[in-house]
C-alpha positions in Angstrom: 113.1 55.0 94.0 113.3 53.6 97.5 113.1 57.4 98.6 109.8 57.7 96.7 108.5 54.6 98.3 109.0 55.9 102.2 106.9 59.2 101.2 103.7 59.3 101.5 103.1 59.3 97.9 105.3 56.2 97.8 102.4 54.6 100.2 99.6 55.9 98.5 100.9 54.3 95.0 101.7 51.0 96.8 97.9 50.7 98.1 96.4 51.4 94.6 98.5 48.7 93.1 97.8 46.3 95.4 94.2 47.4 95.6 94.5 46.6 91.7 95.8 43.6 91.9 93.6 42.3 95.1 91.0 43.1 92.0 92.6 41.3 89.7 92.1 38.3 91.5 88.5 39.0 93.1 86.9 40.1 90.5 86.3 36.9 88.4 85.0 35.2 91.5 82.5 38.1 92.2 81.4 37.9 88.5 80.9 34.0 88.8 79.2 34.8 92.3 77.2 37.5 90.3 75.8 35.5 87.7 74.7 32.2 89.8 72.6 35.0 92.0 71.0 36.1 88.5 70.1 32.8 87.2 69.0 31.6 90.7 66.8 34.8 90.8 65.4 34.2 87.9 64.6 30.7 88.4 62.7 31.6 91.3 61.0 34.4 90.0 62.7 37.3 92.5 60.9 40.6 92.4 61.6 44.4 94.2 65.1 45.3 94.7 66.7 41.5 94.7 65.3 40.7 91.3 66.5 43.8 90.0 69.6 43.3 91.8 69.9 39.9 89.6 68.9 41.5 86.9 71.6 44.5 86.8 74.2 41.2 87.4 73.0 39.1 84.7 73.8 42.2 82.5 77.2 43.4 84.0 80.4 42.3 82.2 83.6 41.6 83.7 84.5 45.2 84.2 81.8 46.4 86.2 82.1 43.4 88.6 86.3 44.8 88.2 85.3 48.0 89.7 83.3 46.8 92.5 86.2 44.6 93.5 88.5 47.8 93.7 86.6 49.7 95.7 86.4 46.7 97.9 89.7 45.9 98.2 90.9 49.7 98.6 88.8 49.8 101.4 89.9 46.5 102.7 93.5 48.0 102.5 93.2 51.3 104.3 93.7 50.6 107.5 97.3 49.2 106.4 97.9 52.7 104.3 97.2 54.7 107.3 99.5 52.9 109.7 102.0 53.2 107.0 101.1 57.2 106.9 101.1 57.6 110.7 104.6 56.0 110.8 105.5 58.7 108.2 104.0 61.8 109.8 106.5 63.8 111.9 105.9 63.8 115.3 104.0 66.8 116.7 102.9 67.5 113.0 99.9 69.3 113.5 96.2 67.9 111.8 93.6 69.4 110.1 91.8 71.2 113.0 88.0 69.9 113.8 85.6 71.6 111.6 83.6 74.6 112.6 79.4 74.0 113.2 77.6 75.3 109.9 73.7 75.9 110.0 71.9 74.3 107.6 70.5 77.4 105.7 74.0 78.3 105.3 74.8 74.7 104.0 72.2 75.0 101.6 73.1 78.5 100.3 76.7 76.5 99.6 75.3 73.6 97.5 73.0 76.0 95.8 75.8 78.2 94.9 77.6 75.3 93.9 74.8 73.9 91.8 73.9 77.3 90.3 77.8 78.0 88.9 78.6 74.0 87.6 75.2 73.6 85.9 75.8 77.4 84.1 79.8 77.1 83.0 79.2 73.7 81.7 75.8 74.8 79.9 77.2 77.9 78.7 80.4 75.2 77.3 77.8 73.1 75.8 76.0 76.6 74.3 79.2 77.3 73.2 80.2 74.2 71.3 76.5 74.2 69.7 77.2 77.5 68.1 80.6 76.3 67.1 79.1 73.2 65.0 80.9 71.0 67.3 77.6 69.3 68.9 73.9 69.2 66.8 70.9 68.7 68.7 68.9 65.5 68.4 65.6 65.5 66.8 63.7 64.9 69.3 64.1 67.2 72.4 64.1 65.1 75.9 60.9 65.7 78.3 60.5 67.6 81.5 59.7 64.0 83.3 62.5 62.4 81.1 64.9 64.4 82.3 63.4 64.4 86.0 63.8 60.3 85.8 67.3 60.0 84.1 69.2 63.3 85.3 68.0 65.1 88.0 67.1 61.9 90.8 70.5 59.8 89.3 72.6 63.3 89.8 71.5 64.0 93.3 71.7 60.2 94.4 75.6 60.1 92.7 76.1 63.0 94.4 75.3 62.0 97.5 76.4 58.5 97.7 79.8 59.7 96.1 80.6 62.9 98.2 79.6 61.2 101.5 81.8 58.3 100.5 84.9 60.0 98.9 84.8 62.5 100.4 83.3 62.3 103.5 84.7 58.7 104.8 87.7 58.3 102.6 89.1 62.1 102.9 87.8 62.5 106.3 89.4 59.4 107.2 92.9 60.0 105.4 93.1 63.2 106.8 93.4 62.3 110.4 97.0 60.7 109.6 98.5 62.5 106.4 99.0 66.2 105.2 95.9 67.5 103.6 97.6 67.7 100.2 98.3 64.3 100.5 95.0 63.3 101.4 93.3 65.4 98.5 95.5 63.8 95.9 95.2 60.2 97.1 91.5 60.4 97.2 91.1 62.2 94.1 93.3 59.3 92.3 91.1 56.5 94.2 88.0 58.5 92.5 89.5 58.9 89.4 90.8 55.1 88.9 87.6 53.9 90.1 85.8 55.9 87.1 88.3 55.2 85.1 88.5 52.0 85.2 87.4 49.8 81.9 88.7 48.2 79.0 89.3 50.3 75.4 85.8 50.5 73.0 85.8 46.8 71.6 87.9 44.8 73.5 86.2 41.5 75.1 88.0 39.3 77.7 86.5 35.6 77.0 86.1 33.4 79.7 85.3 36.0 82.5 84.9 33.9 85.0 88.3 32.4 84.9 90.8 33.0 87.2 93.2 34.7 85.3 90.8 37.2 83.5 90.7 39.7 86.3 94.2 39.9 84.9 93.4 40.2 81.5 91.2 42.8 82.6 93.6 44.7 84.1 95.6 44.8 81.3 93.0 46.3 79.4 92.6 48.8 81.9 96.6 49.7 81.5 96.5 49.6 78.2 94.3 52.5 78.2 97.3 54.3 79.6 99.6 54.7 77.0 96.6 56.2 74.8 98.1 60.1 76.0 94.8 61.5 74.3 92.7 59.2 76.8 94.5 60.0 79.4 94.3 63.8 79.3 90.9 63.7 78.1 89.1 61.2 80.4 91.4 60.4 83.4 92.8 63.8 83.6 89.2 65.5 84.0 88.2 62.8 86.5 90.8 63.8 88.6 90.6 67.1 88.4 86.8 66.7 89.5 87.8 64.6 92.5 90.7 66.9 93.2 88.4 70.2 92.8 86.2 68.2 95.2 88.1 67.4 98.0 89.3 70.9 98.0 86.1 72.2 98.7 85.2 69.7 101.4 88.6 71.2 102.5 88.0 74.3 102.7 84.2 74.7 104.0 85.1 72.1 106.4 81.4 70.4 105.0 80.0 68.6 102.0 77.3 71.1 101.3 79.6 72.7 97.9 81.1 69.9 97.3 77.5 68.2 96.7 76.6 70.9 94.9 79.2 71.0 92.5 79.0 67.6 92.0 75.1 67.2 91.1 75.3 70.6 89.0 78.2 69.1 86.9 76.3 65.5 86.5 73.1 67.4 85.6 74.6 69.5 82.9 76.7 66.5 81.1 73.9 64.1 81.3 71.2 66.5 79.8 73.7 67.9 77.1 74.0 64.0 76.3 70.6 63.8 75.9 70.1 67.0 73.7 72.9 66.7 71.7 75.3 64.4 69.8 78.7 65.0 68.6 79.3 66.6 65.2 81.5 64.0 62.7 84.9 65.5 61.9 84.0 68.7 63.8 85.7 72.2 63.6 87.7 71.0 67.2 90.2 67.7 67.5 89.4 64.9 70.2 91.9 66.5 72.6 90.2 69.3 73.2 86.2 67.9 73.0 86.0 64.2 73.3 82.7 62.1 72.0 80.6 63.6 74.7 80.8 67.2 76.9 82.4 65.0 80.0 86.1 64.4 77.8 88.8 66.9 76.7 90.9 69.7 77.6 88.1 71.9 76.7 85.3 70.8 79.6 88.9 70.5 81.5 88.9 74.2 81.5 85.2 74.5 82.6 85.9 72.5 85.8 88.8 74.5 86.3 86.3 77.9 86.1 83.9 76.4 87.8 86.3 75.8 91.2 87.5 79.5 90.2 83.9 81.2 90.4 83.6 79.4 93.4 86.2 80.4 95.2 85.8 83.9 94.5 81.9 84.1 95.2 83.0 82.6 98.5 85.3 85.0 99.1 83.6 87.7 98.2 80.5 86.9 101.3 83.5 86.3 104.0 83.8 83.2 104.0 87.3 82.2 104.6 89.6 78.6 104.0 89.3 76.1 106.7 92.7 75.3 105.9 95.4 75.8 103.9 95.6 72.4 101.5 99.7 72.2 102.0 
């Protein structure tokens, strides 16, 4: 155990527990924080971005106001992780090498291709599934300005935001003092937990603004850890996103597939969602399709093919690894 703790995994584990825990006790005073801005918006009748700023508090529980304190506090932490992982780096051990300039037509032929083959393998898995009786389509098919206003703008903005900050400032960061496998993995667990992290369908913590129910929130959050069904269907394929993720920003040496992927993949759950809706006690079992096309082994396999077609394409017009992810 005490060898584990001096790797560098060993240091990455220590910072997301304390970054859970540095949550744990945040969090009910960001909620309290939260909900004195909303009623003091409203009282004074705050419009534009603050009121709805007050607005999007007033309706937040505990859990949302949880994740916001992780990702604070994880980045509060970093600079103590990566002293930790400089002390642990061999001396001499060589970093990833600066990356190469990429002109933007050539960025943008990345991100299309990106876009192009996550928004097809996931439609063609939601096609699929249809056929299958898994999924029946909804009454009511969603608009071209529907889905314009509820997919489309919220996918490109998540994939922006996300990719510059995961993968842009965390792994850009964490690779300047750890081995790039290292770096991947840690970044794709910060992205998984931080998507993971809420409490199981119907549990309620009373008293949120407390100071012990960051805590009780937390052990909500671990509870939904010895469900092994939730776990490979939900936290599993988050992780696999983030870890397909920072292996393209690894290997281009950019954000442009990376973006891509990511906005192609958001597009394609979100409008299935809309379209369709799950099939009671359908042909398939909740470990390989969960409630919605985003959980299970099944959409698990369509990331996987996703990183696959990508890699080849990108192999197949030259374009080589920046560096080898070991």
């Amino acid at each position: 155990m005490r060898r584990f703790l001096g790797s560098e995994a060993g240091a990455v584990l220590l910072w997301l527990v304390a970054s859970l825990v540095a949550a744990a006790i945040i969090s009910p005073w960001l909620y309290q924080a939260g909900k004195s801005f909303a009623d003091w918006g409203a009282a004074h009748g705050l419009s534009g971005a603050a009121g709805s700023l007050g607005a999007a508090c007033q309706r937040a529980p505990l859990g949302r106001f949880f994740k916001r304190s992780m990702l604070l506090a994880a980045l509060l932490l970093l600079p103590l992780l990566f002293r930790r992982l400089r002390r642990l780096r061999q001396p001499g051990e060589p970093l990833l090498p600066p990356c190469t300039p990429m002109s933007q037509s050539r960025g943008a032929c990345q991100a299309l291709l990106g876009l192009g083959l996550a928004m097809a393998v996931v439609a063609g898995l939601g096609a699929m599934l249809h056929v299958l009786g898994v999924f029946t389509p909804y009454p009511v098919v969603p608009g071209a300005k529907r889905l314009l206003l509820q997919v489309v703008v919220p996918a490109a903005a998540v994939a922006l935001v996300e990719e510059w900050l995961f993968r842009g400032l965390l792994l850009g960061l964490w690779l300047r003092v750890a081995r790039p496998l290292t770096a991947c993995l840690g970044s794709s667990l910060v992205f998984a937990f931080l998507h993971f992290l809420s409490s199981r369908p119907g549990a309620g913590i009373p008293e949120p603004g407390t100071a012990l129910a960051g805590f009780r929130q937390l052990a909500e959050i671990l509870l939904r850890f010895t469900e092994p069904r939730v776990v490979a269907a939900d936290f599993l394929t988050l992780f696999t996103v983030g870890f397909i993720l920072a292996l393209a920003r690894l290997r281009t040496g950019h954000l442009w597939l990376s973006v891509g992927m990511h906005c192609g993949w958001v597009i394609a759950f979100k409008t299935h969602n809309l379209s369709y809706m799950k099939v009671p006690a359908g042909p398939f079992s909740p470990w390989w399709i969960g409630e919605s096309l985003r959980s299970g082994l099944l959409p698990l396999a369509a990331l996987a093919l996703t990183a696959a077609l990508c890699h080849q394409v990108m192999q197949r017009v030259g374009y080589q690894a920046t560096v080898n992810p070991e």
